[in-house]
C-alpha positions as CSV (number, residue, x, y, z in Angstrom):
1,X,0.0,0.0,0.0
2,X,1.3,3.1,-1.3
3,X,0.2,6.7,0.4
4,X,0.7,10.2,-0.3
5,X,0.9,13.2,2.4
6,X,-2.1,15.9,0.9
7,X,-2.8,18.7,3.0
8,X,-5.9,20.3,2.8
9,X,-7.1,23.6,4.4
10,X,-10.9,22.6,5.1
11,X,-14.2,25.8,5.1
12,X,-13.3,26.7,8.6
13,X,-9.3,27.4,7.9
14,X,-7.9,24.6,9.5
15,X,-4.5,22.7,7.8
16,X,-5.1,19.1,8.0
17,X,-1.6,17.5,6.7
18,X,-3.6,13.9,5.7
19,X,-2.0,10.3,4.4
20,X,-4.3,9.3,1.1
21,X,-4.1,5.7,-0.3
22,X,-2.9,5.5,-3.6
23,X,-3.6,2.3,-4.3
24,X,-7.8,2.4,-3.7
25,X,-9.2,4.3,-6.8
26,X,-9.8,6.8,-4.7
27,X,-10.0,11.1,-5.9
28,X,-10.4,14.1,-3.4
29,X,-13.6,14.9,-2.8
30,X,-13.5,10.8,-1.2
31,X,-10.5,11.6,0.9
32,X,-12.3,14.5,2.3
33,X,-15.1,12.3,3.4
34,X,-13.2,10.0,4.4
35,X,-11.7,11.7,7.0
36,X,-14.6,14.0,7.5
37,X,-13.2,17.4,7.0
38,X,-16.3,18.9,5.8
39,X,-19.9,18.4,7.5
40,X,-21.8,14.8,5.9
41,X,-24.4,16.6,3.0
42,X,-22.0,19.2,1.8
43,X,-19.0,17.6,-0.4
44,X,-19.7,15.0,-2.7
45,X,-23.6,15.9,-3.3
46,X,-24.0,14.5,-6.6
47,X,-21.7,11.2,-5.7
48,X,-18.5,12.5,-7.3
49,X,-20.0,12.9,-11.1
50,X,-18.7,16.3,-11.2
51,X,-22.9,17.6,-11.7
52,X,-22.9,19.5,-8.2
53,X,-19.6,21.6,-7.6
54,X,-20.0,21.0,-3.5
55,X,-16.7,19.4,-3.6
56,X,-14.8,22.8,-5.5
57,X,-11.2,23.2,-4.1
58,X,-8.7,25.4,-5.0
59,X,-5.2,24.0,-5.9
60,X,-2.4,25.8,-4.1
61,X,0.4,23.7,-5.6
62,X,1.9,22.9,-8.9
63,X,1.2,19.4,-9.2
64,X,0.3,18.2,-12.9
65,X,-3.2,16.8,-12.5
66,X,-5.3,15.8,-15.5
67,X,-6.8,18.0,-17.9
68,X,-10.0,19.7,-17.1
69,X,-12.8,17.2,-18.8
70,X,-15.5,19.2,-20.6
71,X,-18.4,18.3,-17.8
72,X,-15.9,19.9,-15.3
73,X,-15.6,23.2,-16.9
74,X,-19.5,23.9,-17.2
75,X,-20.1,22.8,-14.1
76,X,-17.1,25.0,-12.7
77,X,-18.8,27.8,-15.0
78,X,-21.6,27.6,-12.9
79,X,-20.3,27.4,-10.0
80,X,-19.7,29.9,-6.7
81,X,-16.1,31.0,-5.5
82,X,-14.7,30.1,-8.5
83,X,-10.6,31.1,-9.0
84,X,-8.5,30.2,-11.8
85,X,-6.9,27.4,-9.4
86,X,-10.4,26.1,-8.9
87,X,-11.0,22.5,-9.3
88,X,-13.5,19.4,-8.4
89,X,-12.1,17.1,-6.0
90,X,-14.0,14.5,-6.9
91,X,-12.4,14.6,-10.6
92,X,-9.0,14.4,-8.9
93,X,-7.6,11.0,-8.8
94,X,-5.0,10.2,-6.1
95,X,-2.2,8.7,-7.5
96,X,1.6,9.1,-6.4
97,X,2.3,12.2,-8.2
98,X,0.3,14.0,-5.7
99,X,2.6,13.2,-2.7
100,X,2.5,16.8,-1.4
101,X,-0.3,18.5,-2.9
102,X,-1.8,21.5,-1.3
103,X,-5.6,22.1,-1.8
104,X,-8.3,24.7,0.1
105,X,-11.8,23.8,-0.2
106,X,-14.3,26.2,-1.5
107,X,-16.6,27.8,0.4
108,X,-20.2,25.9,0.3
109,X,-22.7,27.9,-1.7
């Protein structure tokens, strides 16, 4: 079993420096509820099938993640709080080249 340290900042400001399996097909927005650093009901609405936007975070690191897929970017285009680093966790794959990413998550609209 392979890990990777991500830290997230969660809606209340708070760094949590987490260990994310690499090796479980897991993405973000499932790491986040995993280890419950945003209240059950308000990441992940839709079931991580990037239609709701709840689990929005902001990349604060230059790690290569995949390219935005087109559902993504209308649903971001929609969306509240949105920054040019903005991003849905749940179309974020962990995988080892994430060992050290940096993310804040978006305020809930």
């Amino acid at each position: 079993m392979t890990d990777v340290t991500i830290k997230i900042t969660d809606r209340e400001g708070i760094l949590h420096e987490i260990q994310a399996p690499t090796d479980m097909a897991m993405n973000l927005m499932e790491v986040v509820r995993s280890y419950e650093l945003a209240p059950e009901g308000t990441i992940g609405v839709c079931g991580g099938i990037a239609m709701c936007a709840s689990c929005q975070c902001y990349v604060n690191s230059d790690h290569p993640l995949p390219e935005m897929s087109p559902d993504e970017d209308l649903m971001l285009a929609d969306a509240f709080y949105v920054e040019n680093n903005s991003r849905l966790g749940c179309q974020i794959n962990i995988t080892p080249d994430l060992d050290g990413l940096e993310v804040e998550l978006a305020p809930e609209s």
